[in-house]
C-alpha positions as CSV (number, residue, x, y, z in Angstrom):
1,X,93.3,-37.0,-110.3
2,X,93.4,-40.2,-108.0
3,X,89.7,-40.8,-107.8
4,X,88.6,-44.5,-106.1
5,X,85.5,-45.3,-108.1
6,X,82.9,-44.8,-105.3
7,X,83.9,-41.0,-104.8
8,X,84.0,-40.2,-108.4
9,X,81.4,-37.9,-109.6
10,X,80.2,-38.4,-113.0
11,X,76.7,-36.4,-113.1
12,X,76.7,-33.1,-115.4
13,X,74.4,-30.9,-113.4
14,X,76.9,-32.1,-110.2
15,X,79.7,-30.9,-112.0
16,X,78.9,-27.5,-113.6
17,X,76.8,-26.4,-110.1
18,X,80.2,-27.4,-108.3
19,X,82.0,-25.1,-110.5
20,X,79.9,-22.4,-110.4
21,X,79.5,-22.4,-106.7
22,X,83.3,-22.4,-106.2
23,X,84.5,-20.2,-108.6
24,X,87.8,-19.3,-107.1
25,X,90.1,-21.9,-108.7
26,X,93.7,-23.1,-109.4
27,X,95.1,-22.0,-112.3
28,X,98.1,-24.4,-113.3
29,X,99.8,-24.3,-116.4
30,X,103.8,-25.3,-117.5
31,X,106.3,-22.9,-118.1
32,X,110.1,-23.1,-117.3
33,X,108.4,-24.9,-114.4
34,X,105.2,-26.0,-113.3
35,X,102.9,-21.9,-112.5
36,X,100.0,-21.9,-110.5
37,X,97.5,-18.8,-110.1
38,X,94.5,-18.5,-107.7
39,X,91.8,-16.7,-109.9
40,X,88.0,-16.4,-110.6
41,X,86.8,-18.5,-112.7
42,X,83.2,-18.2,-114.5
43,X,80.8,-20.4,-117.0
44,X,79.0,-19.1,-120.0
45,X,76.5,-22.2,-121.0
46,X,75.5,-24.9,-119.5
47,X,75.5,-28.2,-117.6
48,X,75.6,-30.1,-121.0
49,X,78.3,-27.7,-122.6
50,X,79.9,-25.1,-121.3
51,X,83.2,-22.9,-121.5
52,X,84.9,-20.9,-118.7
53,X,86.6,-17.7,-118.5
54,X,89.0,-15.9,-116.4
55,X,92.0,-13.2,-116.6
56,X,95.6,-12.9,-115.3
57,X,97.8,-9.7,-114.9
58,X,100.9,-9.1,-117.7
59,X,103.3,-9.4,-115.0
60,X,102.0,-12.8,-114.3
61,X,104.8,-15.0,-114.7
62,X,101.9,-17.2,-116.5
63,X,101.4,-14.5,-118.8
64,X,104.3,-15.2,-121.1
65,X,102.9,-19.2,-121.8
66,X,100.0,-18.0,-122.6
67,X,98.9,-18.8,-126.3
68,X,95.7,-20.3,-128.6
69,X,95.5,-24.2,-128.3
70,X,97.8,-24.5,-125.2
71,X,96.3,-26.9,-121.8
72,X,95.8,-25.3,-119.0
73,X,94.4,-27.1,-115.3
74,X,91.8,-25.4,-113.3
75,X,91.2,-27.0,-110.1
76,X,87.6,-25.9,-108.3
77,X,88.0,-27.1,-104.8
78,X,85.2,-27.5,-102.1
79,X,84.9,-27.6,-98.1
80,X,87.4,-30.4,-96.6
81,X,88.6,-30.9,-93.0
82,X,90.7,-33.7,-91.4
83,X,88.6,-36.8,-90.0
84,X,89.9,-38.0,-86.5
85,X,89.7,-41.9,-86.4
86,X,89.0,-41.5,-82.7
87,X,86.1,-39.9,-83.8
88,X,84.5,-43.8,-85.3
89,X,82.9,-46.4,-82.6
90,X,85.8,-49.0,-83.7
91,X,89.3,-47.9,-84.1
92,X,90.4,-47.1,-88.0
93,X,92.7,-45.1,-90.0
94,X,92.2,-41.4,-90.4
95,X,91.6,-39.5,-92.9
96,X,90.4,-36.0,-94.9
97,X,87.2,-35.9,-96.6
98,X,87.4,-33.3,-99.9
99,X,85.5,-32.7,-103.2
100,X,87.0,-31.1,-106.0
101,X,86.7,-31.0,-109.8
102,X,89.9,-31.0,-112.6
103,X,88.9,-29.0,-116.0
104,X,91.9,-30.0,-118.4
105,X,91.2,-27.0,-120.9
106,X,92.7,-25.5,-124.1
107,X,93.2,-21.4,-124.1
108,X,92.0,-19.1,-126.2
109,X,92.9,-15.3,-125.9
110,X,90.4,-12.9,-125.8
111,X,89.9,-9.7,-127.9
112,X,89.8,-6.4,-126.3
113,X,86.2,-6.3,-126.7
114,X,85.4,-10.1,-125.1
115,X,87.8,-9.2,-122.3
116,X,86.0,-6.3,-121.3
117,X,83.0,-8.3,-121.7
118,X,84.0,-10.8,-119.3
119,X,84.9,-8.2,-116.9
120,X,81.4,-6.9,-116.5
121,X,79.9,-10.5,-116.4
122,X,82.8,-11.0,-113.9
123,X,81.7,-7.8,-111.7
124,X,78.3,-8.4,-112.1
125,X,78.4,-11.7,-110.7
126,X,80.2,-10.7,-107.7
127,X,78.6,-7.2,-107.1
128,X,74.9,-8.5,-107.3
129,X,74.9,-9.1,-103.9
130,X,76.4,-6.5,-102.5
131,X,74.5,-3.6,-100.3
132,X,75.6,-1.1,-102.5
133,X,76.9,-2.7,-105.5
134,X,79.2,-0.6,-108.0
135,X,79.4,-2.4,-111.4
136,X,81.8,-2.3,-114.2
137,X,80.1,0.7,-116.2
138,X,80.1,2.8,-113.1
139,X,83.8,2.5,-112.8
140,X,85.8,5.8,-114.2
141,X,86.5,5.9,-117.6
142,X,89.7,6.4,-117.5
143,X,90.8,4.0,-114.5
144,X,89.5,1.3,-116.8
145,X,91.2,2.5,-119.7
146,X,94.7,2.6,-117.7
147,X,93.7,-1.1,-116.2
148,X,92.6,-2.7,-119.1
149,X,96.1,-2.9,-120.5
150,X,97.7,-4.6,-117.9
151,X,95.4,-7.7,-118.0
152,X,94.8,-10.4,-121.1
153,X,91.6,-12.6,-120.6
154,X,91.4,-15.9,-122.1
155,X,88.5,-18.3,-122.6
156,X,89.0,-22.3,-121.5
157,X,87.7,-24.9,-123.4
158,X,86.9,-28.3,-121.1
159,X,88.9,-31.2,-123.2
160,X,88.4,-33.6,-120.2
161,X,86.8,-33.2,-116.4
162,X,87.4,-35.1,-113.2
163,X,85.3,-34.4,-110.3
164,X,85.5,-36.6,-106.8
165,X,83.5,-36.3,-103.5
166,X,85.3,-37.8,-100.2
167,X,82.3,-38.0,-98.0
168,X,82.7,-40.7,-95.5
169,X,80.2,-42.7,-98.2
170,X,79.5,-46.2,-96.7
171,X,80.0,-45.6,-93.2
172,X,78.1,-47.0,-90.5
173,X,75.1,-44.3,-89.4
174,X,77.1,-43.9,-85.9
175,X,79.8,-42.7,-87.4
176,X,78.7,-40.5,-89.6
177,X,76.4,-38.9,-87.1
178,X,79.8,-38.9,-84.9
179,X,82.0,-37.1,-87.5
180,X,79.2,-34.6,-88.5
181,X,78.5,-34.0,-85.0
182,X,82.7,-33.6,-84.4
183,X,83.2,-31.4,-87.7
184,X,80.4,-29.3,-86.7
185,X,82.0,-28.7,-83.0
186,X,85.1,-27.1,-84.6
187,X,82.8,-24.2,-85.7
188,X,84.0,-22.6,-88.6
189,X,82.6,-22.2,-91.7
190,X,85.2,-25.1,-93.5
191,X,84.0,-27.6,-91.0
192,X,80.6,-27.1,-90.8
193,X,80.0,-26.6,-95.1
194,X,82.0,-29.9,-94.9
195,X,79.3,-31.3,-92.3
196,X,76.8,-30.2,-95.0
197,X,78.2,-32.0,-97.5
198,X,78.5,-35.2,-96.2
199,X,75.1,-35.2,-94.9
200,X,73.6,-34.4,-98.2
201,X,75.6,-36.7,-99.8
202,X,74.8,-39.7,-97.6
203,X,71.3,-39.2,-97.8
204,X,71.3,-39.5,-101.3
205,X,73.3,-42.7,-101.2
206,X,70.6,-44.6,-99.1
């Protein structure tokens, strides 16, 4: 990951809340070719040491690489939006303000039992705020049983972590107050998470 050193984001807690809150990540892997997947991801642990774990389909062109000891990428990736430069007091260049964090991981396949372990974690974690939420157990028996062959889960272990935040750090109060005010304007949830995040992360840099 490019990372200039005044967006890099070294702080544990940072990291592992930035994963958790944006568990939906990139999946990337070589094959033949580079393969890319868009899956949940989830944590067991925590901010000091911590593993993750997802799943993929058999039919998954990933599916076939998969193996103990191999690296895998998972890319967690944030709110980002592009940054007008007529949107600063003085003319400059524009640009895209991002965060994202890079897990480099080794695989580990998971047993029948851990995989349908991970599943209810998975559920749970995704049905607990539901209305009426419908967890793993109260799924039929046997549409689990034909499911649960068509999937593998694997557990990641972190070997290194990259995490960056592009906030518009060290800009003059005008124009961050200009971009947030701009951003917020466009009024969708991208732009105005994105707002959020470069307010709170300007605030802390004062």
């Amino acid at each position: 990951m490019y990372q200039r050193d005044k967006y890099k984001k070294r702080d544990k807690k940072y990291i592992y809340d930035f994963i958790k809150n944006h568990p939906f990540a990139t999946f990337v892997l070589n094959g033949e070719r580079i393969l890319a997947t868009h899956i949940p991801v989830l944590t067991k642990g925590n901010a000091e040491n911590f593993t993750l774990f997802a799943h993929i389909a058999y039919n998954n062109e990933q599916y076939q690489y998969l193996k103990d000891g191999i690296e895998a990428l998972l890319i967690f990736q944030g709110a980002h939006d592009y940054v007008s430069s007529s949107w600063y007091k003085e003319k400059d260049i524009s640009t895209w303000d991002y965060s994202a964090v890079h897990v480099n991981v080794k695989l580990k396949l998971q047993t029948r039992e851990e995989l349908e372990q991970s599943l209810e974690e998975l559920v749970a974690h995704f049905e607990q705020d539901q209305e009426n939420p419908i967890y793993y157990k109260d799924l039929p028996k046997e549409m689990l049983q034909d499911h649960l062959p068509l999937i593998t889960g694997f557990w990641c272990e972190p070997v290194k972590i990259e995490a960056i935040a592009k906030l518009h750090q060290g800009f003059e109060q005008d124009d961050l107050k200009s971009v947030c005010r701009l951003l917020q304007e466009k009024n969708n949830p991208m732009s105005n998470q994105l707002k959020e995040d470069i307010e709170k992360e300007n605030r802390s840099n004062r």
